[in-house]
PDB file of N, CA, C, O and CB in Angstrom:
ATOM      1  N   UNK A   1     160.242 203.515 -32.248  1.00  0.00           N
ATOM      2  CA  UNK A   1     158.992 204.089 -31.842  1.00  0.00           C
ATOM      3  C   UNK A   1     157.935 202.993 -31.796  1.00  0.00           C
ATOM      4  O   UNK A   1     157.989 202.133 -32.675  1.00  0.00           O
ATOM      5  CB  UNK A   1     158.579 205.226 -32.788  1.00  0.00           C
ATOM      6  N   UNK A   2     156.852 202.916 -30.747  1.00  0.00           N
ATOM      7  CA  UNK A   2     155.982 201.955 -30.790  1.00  0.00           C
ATOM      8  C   UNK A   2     155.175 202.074 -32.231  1.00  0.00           C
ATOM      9  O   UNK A   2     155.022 203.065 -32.945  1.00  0.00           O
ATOM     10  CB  UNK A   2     155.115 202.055 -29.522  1.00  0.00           C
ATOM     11  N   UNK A   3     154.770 200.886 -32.384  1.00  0.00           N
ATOM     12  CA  UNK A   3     153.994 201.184 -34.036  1.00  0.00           C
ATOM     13  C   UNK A   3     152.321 201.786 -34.007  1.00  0.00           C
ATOM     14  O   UNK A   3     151.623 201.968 -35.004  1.00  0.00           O
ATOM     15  CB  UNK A   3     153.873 199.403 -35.007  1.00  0.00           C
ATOM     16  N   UNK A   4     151.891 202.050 -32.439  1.00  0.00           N
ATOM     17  CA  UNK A   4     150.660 202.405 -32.211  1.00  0.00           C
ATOM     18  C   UNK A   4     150.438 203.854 -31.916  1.00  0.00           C
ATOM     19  O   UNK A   4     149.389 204.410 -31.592  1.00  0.00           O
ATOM     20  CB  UNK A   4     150.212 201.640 -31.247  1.00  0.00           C
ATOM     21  N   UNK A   5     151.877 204.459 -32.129  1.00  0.00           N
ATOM     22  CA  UNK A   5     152.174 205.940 -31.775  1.00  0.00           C
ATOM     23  C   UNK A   5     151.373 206.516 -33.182  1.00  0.00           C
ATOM     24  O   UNK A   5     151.559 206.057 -34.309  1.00  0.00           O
ATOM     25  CB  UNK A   5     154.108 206.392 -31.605  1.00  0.00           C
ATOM     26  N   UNK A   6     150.561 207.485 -32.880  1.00  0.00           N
ATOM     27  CA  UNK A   6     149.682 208.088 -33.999  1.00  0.00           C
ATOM     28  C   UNK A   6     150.907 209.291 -34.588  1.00  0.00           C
ATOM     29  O   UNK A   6     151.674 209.944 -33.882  1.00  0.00           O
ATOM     30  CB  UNK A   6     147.944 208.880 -33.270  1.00  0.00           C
ATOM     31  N   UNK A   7     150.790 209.316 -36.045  1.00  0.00           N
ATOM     32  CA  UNK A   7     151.441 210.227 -36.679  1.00  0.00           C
ATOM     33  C   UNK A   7     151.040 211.822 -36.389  1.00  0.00           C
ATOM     34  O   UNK A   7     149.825 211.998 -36.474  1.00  0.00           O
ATOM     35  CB  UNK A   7     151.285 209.845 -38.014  1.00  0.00           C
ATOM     36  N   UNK A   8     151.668 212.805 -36.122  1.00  0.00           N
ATOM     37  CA  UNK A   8     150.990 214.055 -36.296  1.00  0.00           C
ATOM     38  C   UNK A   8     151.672 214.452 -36.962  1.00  0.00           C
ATOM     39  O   UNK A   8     152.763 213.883 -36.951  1.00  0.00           O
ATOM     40  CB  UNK A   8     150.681 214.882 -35.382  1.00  0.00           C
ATOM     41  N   UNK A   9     151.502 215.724 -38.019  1.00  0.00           N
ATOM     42  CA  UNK A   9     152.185 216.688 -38.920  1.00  0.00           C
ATOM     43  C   UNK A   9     152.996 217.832 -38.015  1.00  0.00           C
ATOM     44  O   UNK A   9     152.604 218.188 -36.904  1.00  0.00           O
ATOM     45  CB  UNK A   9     151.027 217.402 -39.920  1.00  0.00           C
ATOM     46  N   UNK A  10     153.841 218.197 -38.480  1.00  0.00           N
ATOM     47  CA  UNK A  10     154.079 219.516 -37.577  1.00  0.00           C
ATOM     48  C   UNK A  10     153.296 220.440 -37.332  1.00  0.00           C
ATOM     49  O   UNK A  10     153.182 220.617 -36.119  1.00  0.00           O
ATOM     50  CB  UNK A  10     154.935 220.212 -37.926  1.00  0.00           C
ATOM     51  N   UNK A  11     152.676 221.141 -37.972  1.00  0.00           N
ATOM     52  CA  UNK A  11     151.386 222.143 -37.863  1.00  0.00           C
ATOM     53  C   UNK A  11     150.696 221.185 -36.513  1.00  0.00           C
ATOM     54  O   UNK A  11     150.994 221.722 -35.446  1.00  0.00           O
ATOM     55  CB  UNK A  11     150.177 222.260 -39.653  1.00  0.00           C
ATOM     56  N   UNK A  12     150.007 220.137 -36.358  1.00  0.00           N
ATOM     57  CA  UNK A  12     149.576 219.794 -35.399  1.00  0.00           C
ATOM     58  C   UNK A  12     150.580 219.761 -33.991  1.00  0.00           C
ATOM     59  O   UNK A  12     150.133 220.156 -32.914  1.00  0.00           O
ATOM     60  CB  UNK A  12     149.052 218.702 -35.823  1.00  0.00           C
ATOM     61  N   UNK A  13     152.152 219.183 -34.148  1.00  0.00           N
ATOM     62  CA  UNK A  13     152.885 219.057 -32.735  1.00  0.00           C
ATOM     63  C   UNK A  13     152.679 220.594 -32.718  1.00  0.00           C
ATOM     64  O   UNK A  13     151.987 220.935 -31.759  1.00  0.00           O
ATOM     65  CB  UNK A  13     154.680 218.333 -32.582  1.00  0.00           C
ATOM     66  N   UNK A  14     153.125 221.721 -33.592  1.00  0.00           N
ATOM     67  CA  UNK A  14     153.298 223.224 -33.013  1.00  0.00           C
ATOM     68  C   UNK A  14     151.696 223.493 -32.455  1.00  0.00           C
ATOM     69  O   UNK A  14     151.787 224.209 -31.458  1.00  0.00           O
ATOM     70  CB  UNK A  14     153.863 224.529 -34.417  1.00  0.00           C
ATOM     71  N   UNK A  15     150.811 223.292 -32.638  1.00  0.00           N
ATOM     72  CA  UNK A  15     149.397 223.525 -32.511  1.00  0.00           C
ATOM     73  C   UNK A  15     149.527 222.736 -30.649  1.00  0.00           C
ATOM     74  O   UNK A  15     149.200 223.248 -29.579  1.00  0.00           O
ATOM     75  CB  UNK A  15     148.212 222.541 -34.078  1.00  0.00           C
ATOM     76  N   UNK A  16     150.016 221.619 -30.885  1.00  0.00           N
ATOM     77  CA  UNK A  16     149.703 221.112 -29.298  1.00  0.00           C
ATOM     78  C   UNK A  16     151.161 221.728 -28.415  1.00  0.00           C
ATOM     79  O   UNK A  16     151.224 221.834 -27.191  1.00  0.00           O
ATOM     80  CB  UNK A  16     149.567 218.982 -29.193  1.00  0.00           C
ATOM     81  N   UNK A  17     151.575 221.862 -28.783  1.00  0.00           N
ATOM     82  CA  UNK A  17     153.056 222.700 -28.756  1.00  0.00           C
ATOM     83  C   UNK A  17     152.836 224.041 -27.573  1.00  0.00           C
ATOM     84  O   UNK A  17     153.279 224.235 -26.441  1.00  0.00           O
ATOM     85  CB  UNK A  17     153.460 223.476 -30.645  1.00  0.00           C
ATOM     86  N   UNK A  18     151.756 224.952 -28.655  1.00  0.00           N
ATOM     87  CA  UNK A  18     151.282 226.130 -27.848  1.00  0.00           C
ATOM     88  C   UNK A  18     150.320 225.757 -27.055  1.00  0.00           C
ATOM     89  O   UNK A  18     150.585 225.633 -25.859  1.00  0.00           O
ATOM     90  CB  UNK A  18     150.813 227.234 -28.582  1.00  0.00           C
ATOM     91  N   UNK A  19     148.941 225.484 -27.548  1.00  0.00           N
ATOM     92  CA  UNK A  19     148.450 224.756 -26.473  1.00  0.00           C
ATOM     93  C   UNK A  19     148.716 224.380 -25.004  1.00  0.00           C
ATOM     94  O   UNK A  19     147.974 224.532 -24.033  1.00  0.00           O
ATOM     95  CB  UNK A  19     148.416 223.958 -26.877  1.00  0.00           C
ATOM     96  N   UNK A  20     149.948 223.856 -25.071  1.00  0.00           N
ATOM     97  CA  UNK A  20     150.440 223.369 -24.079  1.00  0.00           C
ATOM     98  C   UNK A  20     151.263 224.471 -23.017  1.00  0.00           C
ATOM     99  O   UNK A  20     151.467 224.332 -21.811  1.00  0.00           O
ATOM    100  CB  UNK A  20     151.214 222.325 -24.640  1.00  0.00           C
ATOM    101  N   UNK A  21     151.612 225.488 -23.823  1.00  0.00           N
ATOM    102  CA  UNK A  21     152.087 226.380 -22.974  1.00  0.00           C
ATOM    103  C   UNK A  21     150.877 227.561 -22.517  1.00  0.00           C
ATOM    104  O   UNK A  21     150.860 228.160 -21.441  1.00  0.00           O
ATOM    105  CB  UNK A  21     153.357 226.974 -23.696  1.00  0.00           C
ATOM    106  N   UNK A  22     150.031 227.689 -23.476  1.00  0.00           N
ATOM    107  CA  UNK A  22     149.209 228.208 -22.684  1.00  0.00           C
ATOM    108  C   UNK A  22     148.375 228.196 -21.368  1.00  0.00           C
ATOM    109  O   UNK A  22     148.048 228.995 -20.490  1.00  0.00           O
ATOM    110  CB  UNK A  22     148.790 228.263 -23.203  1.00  0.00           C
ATOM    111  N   UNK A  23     148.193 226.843 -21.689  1.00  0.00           N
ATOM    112  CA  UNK A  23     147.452 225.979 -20.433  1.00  0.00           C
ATOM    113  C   UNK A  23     147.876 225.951 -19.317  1.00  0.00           C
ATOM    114  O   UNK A  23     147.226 225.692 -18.303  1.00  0.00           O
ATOM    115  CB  UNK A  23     147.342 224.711 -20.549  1.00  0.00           C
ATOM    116  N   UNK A  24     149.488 226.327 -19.425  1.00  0.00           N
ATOM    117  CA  UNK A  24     150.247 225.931 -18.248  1.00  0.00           C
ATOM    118  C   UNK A  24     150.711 227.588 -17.693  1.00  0.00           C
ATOM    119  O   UNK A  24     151.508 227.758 -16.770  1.00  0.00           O
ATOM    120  CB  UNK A  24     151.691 224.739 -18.720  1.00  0.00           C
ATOM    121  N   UNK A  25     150.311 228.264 -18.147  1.00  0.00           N
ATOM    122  CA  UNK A  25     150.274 230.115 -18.123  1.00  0.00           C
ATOM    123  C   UNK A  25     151.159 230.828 -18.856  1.00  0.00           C
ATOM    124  O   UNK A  25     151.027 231.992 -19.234  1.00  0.00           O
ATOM    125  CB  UNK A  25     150.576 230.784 -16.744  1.00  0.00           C
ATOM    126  N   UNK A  26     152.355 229.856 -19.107  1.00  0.00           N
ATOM    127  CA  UNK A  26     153.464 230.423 -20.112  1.00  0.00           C
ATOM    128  C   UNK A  26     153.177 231.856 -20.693  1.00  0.00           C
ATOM    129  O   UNK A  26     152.062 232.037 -21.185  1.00  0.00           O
ATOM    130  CB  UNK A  26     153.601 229.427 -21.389  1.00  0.00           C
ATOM    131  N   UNK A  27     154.029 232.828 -20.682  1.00  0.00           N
ATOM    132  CA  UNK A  27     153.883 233.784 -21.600  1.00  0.00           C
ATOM    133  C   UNK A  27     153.918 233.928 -22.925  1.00  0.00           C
ATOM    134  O   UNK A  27     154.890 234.622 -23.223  1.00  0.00           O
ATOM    135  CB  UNK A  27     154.443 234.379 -21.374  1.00  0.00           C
ATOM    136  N   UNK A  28     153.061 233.459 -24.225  1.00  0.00           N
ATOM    137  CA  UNK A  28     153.482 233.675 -25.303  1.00  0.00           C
ATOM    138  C   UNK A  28     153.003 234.376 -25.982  1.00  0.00           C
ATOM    139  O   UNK A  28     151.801 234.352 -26.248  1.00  0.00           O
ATOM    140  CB  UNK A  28     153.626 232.949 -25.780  1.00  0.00           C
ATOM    141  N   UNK A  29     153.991 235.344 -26.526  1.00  0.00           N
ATOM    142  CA  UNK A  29     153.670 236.699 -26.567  1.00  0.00           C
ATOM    143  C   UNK A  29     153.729 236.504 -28.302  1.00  0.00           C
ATOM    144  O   UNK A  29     153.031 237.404 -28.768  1.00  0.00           O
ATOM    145  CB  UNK A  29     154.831 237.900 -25.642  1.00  0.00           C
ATOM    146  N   UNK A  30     154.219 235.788 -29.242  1.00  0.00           N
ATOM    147  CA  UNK A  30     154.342 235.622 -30.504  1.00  0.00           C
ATOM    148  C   UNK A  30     154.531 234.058 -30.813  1.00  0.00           C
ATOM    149  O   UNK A  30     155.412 233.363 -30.308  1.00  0.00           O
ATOM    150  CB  UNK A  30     155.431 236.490 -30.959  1.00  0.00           C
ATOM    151  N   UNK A  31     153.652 233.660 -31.639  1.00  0.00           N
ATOM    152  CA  UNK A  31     154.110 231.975 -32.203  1.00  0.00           C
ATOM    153  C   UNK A  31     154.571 232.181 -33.603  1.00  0.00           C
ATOM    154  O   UNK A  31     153.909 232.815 -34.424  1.00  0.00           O
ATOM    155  CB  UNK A  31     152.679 230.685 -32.275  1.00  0.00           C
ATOM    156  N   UNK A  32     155.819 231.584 -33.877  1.00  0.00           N
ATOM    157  CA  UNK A  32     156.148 231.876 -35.118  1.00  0.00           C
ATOM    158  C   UNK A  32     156.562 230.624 -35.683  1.00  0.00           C
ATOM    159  O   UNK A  32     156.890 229.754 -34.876  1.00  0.00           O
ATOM    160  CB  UNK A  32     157.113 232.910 -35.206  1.00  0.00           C
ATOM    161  N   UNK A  33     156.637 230.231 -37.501  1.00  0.00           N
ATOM    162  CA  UNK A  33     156.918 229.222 -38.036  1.00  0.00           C
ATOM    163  C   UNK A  33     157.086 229.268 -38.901  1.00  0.00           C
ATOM    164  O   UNK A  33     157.125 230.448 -39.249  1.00  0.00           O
ATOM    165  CB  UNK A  33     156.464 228.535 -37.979  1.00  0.00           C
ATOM    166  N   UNK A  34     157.306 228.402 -39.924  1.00  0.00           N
ATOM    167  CA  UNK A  34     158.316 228.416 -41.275  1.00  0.00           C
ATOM    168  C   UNK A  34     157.061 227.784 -41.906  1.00  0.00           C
ATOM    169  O   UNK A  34     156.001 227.449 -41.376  1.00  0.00           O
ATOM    170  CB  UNK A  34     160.070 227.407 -41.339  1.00  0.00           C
ATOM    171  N   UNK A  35     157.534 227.702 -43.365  1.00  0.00           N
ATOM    172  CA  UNK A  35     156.480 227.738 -44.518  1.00  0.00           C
ATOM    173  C   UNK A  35     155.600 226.397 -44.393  1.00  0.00           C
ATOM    174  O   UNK A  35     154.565 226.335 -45.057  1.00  0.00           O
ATOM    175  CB  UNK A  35     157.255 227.815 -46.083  1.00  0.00           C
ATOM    176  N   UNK A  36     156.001 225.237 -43.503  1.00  0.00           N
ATOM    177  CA  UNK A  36     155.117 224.241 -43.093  1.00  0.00           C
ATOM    178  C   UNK A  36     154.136 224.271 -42.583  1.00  0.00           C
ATOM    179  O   UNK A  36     153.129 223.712 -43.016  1.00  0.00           O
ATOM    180  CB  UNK A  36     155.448 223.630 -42.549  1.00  0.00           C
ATOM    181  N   UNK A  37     154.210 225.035 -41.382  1.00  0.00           N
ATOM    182  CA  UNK A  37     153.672 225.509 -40.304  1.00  0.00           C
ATOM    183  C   UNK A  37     152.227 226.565 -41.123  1.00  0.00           C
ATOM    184  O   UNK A  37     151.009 226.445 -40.985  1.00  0.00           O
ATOM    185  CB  UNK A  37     155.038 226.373 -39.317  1.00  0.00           C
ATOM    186  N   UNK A  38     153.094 227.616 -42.015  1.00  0.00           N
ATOM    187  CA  UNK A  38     152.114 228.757 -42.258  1.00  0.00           C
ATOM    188  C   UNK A  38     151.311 228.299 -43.585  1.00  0.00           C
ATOM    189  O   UNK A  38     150.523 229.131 -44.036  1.00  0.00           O
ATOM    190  CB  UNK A  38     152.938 230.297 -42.473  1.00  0.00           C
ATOM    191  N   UNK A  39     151.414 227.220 -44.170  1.00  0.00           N
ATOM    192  CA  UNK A  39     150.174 226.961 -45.326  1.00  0.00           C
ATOM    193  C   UNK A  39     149.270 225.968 -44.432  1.00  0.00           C
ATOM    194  O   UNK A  39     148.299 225.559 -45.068  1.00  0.00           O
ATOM    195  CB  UNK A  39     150.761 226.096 -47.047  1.00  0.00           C
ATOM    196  N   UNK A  40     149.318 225.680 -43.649  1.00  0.00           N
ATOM    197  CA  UNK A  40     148.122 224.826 -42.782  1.00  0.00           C
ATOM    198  C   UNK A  40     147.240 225.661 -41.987  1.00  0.00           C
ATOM    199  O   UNK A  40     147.329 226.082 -40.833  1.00  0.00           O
ATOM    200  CB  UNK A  40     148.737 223.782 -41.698  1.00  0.00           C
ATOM    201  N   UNK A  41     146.299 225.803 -42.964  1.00  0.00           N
ATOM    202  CA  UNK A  41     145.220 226.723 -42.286  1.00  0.00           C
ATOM    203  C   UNK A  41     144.455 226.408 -41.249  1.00  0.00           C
ATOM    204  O   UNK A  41     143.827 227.262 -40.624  1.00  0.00           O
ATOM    205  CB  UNK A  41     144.341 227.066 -43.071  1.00  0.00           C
ATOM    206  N   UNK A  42     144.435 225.134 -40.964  1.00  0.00           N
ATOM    207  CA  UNK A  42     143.837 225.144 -39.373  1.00  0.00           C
ATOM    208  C   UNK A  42     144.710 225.492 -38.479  1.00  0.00           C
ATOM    209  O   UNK A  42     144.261 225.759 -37.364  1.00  0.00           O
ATOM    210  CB  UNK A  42     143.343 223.841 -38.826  1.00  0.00           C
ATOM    211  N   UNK A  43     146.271 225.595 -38.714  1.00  0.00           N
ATOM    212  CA  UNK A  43     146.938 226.089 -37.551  1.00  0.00           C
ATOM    213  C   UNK A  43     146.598 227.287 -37.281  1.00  0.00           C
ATOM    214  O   UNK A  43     146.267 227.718 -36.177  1.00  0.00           O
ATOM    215  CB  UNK A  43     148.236 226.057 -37.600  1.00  0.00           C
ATOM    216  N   UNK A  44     146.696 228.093 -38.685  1.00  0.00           N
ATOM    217  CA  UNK A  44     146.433 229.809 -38.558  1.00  0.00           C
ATOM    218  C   UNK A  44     144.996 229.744 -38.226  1.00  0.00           C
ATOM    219  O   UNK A  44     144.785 230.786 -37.605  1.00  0.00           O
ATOM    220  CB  UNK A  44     146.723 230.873 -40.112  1.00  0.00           C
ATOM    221  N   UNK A  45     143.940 229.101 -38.305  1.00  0.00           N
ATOM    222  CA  UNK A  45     142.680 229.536 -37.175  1.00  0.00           C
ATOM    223  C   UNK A  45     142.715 229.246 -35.770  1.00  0.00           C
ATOM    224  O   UNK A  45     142.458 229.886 -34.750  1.00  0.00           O
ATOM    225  CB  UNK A  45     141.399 228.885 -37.496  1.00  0.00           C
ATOM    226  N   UNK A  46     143.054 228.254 -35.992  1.00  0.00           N
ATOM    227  CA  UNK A  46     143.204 228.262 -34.337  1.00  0.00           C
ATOM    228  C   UNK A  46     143.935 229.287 -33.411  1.00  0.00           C
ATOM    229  O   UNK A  46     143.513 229.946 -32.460  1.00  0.00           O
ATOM    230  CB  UNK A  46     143.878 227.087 -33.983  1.00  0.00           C
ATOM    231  N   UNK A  47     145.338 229.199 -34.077  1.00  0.00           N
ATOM    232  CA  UNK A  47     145.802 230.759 -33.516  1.00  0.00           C
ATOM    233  C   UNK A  47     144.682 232.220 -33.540  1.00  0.00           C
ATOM    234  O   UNK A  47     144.580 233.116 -32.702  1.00  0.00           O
ATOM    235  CB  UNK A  47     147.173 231.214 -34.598  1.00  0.00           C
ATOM    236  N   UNK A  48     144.119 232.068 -34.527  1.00  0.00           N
ATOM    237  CA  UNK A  48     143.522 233.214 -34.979  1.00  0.00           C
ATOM    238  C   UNK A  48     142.498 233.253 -33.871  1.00  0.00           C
ATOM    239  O   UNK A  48     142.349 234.248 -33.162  1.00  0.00           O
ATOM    240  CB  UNK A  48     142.985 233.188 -36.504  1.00  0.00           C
ATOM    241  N   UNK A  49     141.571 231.785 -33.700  1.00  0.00           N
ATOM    242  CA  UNK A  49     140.326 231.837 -32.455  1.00  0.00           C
ATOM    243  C   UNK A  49     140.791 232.249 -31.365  1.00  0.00           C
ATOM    244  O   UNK A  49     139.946 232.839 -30.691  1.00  0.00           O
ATOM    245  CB  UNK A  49     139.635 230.515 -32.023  1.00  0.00           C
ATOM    246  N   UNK A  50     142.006 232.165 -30.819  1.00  0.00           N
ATOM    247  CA  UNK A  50     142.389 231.932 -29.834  1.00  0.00           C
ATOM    248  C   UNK A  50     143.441 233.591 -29.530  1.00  0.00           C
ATOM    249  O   UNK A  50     144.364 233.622 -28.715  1.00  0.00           O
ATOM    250  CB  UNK A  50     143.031 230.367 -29.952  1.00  0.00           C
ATOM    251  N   UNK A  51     143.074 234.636 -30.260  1.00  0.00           N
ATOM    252  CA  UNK A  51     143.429 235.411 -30.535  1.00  0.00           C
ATOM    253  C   UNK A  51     145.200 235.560 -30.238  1.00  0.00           C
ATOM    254  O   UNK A  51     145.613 236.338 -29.378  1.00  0.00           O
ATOM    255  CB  UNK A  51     142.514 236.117 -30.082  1.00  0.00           C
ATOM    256  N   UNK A  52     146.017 234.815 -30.964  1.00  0.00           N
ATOM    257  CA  UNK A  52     146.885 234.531 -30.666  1.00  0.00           C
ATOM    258  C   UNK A  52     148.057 235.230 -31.718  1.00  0.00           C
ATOM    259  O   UNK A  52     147.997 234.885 -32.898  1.00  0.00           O
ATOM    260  CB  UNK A  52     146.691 233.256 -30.474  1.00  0.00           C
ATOM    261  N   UNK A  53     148.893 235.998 -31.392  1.00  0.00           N
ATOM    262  CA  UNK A  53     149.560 236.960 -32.277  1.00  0.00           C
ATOM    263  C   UNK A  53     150.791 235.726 -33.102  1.00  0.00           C
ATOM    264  O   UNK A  53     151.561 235.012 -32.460  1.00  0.00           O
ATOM    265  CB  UNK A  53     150.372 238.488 -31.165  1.00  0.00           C
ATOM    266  N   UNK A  54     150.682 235.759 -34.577  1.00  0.00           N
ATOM    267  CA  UNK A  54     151.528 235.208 -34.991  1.00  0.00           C
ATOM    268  C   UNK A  54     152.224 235.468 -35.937  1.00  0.00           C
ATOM    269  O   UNK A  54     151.829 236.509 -36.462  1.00  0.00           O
ATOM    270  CB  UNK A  54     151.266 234.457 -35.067  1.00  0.00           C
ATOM    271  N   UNK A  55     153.540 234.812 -36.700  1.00  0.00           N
ATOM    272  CA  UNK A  55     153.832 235.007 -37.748  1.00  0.00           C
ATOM    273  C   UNK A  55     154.396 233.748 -38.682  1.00  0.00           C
ATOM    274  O   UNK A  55     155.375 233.077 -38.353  1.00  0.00           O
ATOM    275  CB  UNK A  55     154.569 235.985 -37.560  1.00  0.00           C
ATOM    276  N   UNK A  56     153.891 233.606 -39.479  1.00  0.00           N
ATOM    277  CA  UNK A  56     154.292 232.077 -40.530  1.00  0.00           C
ATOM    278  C   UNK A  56     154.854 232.466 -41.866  1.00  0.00           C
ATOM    279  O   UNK A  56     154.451 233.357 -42.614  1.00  0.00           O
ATOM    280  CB  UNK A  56     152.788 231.030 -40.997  1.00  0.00           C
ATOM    281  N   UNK A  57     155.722 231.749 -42.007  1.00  0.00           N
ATOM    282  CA  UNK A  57     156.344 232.160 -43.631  1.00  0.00           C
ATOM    283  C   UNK A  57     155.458 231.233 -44.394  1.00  0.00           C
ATOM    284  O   UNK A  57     155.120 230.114 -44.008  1.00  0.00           O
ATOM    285  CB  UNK A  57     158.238 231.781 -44.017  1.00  0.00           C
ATOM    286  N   UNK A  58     155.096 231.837 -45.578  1.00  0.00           N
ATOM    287  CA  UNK A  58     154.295 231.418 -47.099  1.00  0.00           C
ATOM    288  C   UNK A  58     155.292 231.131 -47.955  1.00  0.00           C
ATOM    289  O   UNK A  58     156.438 231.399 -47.592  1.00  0.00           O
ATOM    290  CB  UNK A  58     153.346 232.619 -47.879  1.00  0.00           C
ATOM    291  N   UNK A  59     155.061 230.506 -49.310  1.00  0.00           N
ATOM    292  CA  UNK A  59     155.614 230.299 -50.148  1.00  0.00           C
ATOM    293  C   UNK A  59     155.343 231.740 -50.944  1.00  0.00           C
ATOM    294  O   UNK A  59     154.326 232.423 -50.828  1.00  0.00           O
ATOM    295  CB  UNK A  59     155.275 229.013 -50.626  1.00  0.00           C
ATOM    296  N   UNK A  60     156.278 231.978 -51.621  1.00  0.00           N
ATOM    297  CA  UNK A  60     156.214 233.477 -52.713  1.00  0.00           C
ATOM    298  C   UNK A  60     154.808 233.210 -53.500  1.00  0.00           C
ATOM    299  O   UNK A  60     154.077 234.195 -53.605  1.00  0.00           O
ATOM    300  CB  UNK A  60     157.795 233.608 -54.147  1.00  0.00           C
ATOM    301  N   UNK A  61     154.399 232.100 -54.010  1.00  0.00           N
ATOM    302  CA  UNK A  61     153.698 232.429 -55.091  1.00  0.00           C
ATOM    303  C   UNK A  61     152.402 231.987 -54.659  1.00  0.00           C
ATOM    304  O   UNK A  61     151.536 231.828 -55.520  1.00  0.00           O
ATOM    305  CB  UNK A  61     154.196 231.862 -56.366  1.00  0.00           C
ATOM    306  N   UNK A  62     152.079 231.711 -53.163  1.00  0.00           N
ATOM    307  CA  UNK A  62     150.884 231.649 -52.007  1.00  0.00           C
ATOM    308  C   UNK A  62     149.938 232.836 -52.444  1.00  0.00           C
ATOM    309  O   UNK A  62     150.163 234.036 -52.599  1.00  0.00           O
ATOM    310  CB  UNK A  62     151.500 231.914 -50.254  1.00  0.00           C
ATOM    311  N   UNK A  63     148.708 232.009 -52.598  1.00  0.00           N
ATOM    312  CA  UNK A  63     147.782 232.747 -52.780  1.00  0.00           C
ATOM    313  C   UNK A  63     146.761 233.136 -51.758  1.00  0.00           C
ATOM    314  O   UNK A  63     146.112 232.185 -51.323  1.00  0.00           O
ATOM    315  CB  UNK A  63     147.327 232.295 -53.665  1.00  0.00           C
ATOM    316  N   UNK A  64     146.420 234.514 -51.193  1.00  0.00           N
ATOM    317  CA  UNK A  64     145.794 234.670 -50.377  1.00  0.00           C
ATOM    318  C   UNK A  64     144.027 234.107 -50.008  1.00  0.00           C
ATOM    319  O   UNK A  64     143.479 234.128 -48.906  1.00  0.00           O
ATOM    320  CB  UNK A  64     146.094 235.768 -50.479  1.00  0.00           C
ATOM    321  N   UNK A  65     143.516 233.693 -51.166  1.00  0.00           N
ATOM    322  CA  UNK A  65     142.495 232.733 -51.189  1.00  0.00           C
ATOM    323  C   UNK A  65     142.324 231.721 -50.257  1.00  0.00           C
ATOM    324  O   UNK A  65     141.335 231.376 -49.612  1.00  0.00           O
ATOM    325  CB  UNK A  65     142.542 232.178 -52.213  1.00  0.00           C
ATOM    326  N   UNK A  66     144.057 231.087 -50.323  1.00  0.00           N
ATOM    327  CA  UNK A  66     144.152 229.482 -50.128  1.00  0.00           C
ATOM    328  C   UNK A  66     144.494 229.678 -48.321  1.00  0.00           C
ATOM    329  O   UNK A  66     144.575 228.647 -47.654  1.00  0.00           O
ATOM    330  CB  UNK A  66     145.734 228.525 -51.323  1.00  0.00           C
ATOM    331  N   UNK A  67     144.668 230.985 -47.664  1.00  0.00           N
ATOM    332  CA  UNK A  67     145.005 231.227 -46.135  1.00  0.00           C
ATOM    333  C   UNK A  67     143.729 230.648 -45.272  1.00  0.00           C
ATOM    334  O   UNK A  67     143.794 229.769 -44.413  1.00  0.00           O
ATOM    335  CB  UNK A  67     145.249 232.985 -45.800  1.00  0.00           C
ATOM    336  N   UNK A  68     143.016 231.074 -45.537  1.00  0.00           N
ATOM    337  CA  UNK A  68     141.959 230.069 -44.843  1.00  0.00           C
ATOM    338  C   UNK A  68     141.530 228.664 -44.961  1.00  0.00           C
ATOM    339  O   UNK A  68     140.649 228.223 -44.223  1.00  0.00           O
ATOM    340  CB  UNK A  68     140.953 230.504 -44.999  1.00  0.00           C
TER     341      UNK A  68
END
């Protein structure tokens, strides 16, 4: 990989991920993701601004405080 390639987290590739299909008209009718994905709360706002139906797995002992 070039060494000037910027790192992203997954929460960010899935974030540009959808993005990207939206833009392009794609139908996405549900974004879904695993417990990486669903403790990164800027992913879940952005979905959320973007009124975007989703579902993310939490860890069991996830506290609903910490979702935003």
């Amino acid at each position: 990989m070039p060494p000037d390639l910027p790192f992203w987290a997954k929460p960010q590739q899935a974030l540009a991920v959808v993005e990207c299909a939206l833009a392009a008209g794609g139908p996405v009718a549900w974004v879904v993701g695993d417990e990486i994905c669903g403790r990164d709360g800027a992913l879940r706002r952005a979905l959320e601004t973007r009124r975007q139906a989703y579902v993310l797995a939490v860890r069991g002992n996830e506290q609903p405080s910490r979702w935003r």
